[in-house]
N, C-alpha and C positions, 0 to 999 in steps of 0.2 A: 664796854659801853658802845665801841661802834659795831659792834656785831649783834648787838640788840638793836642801834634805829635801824639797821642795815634790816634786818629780819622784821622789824615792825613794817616797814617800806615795802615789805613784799607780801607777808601775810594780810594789811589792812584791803589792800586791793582785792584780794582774794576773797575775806569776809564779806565785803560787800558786794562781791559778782554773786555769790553763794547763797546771800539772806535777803538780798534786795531785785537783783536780776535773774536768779535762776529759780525754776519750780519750785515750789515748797516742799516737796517729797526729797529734793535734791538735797535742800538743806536738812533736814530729818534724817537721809540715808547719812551723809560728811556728821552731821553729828554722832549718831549712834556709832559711827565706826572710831570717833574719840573717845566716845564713851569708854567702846571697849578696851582701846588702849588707856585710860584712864584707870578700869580695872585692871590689867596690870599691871602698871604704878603699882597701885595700891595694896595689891593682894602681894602678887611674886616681887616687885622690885623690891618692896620694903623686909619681904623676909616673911610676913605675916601668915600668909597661907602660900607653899609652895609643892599642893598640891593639884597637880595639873587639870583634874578634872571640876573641881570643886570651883579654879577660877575660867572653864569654860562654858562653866555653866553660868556663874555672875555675867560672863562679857558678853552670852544671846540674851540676860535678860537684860542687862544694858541696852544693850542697841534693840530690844523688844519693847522698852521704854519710849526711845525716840520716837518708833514707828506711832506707837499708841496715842504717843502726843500729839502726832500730824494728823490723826486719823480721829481723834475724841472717841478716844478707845470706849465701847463699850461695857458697862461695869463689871457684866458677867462673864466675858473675856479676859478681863484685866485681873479678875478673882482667880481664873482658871490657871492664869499665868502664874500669878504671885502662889497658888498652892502647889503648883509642879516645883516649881523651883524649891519651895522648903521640902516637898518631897525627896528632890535628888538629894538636896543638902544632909539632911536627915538620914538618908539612906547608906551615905556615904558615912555617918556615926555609926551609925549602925553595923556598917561592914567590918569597918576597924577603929575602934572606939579607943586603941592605944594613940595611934598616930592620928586621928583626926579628934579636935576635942571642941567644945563648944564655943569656945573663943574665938576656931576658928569660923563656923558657921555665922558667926556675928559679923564679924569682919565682913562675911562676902555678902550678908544681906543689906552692911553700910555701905558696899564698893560695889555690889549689882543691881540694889536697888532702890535704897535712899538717895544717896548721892544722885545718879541717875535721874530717879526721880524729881529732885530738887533744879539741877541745870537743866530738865526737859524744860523747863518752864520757859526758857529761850523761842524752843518750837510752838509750846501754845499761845505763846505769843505773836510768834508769825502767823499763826492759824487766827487768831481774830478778825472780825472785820476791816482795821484798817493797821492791821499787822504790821505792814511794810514801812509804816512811820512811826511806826510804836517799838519795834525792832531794835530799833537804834539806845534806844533808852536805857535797858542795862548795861550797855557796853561802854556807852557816853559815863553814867557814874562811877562803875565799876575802873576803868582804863584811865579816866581824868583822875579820880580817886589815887589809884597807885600811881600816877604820873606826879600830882602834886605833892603826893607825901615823900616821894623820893627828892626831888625837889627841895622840898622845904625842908624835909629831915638832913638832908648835906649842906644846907646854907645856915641851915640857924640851930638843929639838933642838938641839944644840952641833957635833956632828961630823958634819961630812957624808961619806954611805957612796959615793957615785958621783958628785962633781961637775960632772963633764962630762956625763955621758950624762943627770944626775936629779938638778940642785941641790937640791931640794927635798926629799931622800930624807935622812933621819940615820939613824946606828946608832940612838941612841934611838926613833927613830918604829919602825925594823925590831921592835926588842923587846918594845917595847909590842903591835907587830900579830901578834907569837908570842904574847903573856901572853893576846893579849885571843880569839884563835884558840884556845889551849887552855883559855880557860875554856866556850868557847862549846861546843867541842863535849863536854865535862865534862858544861854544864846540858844539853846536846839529848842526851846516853846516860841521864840520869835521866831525862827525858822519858819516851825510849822505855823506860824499863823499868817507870817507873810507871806511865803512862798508856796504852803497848801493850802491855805486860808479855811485854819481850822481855828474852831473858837477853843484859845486857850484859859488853862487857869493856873496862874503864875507861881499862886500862893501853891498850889501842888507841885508845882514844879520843883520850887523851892526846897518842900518835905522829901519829894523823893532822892534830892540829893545829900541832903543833911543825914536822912534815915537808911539811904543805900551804900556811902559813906561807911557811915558808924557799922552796921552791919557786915560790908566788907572788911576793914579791920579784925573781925570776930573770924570770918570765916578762913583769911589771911592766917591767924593764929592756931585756930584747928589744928590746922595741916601743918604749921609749923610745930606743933607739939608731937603729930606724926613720925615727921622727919628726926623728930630730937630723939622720939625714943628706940625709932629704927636705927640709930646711927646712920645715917645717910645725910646727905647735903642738899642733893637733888633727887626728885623722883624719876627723872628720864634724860633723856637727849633729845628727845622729840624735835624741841623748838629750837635753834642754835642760838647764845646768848641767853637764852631766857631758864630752858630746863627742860622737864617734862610736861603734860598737859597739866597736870593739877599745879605745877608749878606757876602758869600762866592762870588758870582760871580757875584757884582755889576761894579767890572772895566772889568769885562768882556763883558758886555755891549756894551764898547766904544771897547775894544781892540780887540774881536773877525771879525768886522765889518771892522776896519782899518786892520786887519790883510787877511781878504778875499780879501780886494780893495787891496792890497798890494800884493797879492799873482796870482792878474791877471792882474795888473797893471805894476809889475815889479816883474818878478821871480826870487825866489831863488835859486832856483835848475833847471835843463834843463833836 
């Protein structure tokens, strides 16, 4: 426990030099370059594909993801990309169809370019017009979300929600990490409306924590079905206290994504 606040203490600082003080290409290069190691998590650590070329080709389109996001990749570039990549994939069946099988090609299109795809959405976010207060918002439900459920799951934890894939998981902790998600993003719309003096709307605010919440949960689970059936605990060392990257921002998967459709679907702020 204390080598997690210890490590939250010094990575939070750092997030916010990264997503709020530095260039935005800055934060797009720092991500793509998790992305990559993100990819192997996924591919080599877990066992799943631990063929060398197959996960360096996932981790340039990984981090070829990020880029795209900062830049509002052009569609006929983003085509060009996404068909090279099943080319080599493909190529690589082709070469040795004993030892490379389609499963694994799967694997690396979820860990080079779904995935990917899904937490870019952090970047196109910083890339909107008022990015840099918008920014905050999936990591405000996402972070409050898993703070509260751990919380409430250790104080009041009786029934467990997934026992196989997440003993650790109770309906109670789940609730707690909706209450404590929607108040977070509650206090961060007076924020903005006090202190940037944006016209807020509450009742959104509300939803995107109720809905980023429950969605994190989901994506949380994922990856713990991952880990369950790689035999493994953690996917890295990355983070000290915490794990590897997907171990840190596996509900952010789901929540950053829902939080972009949310953010141009129905706005928070005007």
């Amino acid at each position: 426990m204390k080598k997690r606040i210890v490590t939250a203490a010094i990575l939070i600082p750092v997030l916010v030099l990264v997503t709020l003080v530095a260039p935005k290409i800055v934060a797009a290069v720092v991500w793509g370059l998790l992305l990559m190691i993100g990819v192997y998590e996924l591919l080599y650590s877990t066992g799943l594909v631990r063929h060398p070329r197959m996960v360096l080709y996932s981790a340039v389109m990984a981090f070829a993801t990020s880029l795209w996001s900062h830049y509002g990749a052009n569609h006929g570039i983003a085509l060009l990309g996404i068909l090279v990549f099943l080319i080599l994939l493909f190529s690589e069946l082709m070469a040795n169809h004993v030892k490379v099988g389609l499963d694994m090609i799967t694997y690396c299109l979820f860990a080079g370019a779904v995935a990917p795809y899904l937490l870019s959405s952090l970047i196109r976010i910083l890339s909107l017009a008022s990015g840099r207060y918008l920014i905050p918002i999936p990591f405000v439900v996402a972070f409050l979300s898993d703070a509260g459920a751990y919380f409430a799951g250790s104080m009041f934890g009786k029934h467990k929600l997934a026992p196989v894939v997440s003993p650790n998981k109770t309906v109670e902790g789940v609730v707690g990490g909706l209450v404590s998600a929607m108040v977070g993003m509650l206090i961060y719309a007076v924020v903005l409306q006090l202190v940037f003096r944006y016209q807020v709307h509450y009742g959104a605010a509300l939803l995107y924590g109720l809905l980023g919440s429950a969605v994190g949960v989901f994506g949380d689970l994922c990856f713990s079905v991952i880990k369950r059936l790689s035999g493994i605990k953690d996917f890295g060392t990355l983070i000290p206290g915490h794990g590897g990257f997907y171990d840190r921002f596996d509900s952010m998967v789901t929540v950053a994504p829902l939080m972009e459709a949310l953010i141009l679907l129905m706005p928070v702020v005007q």
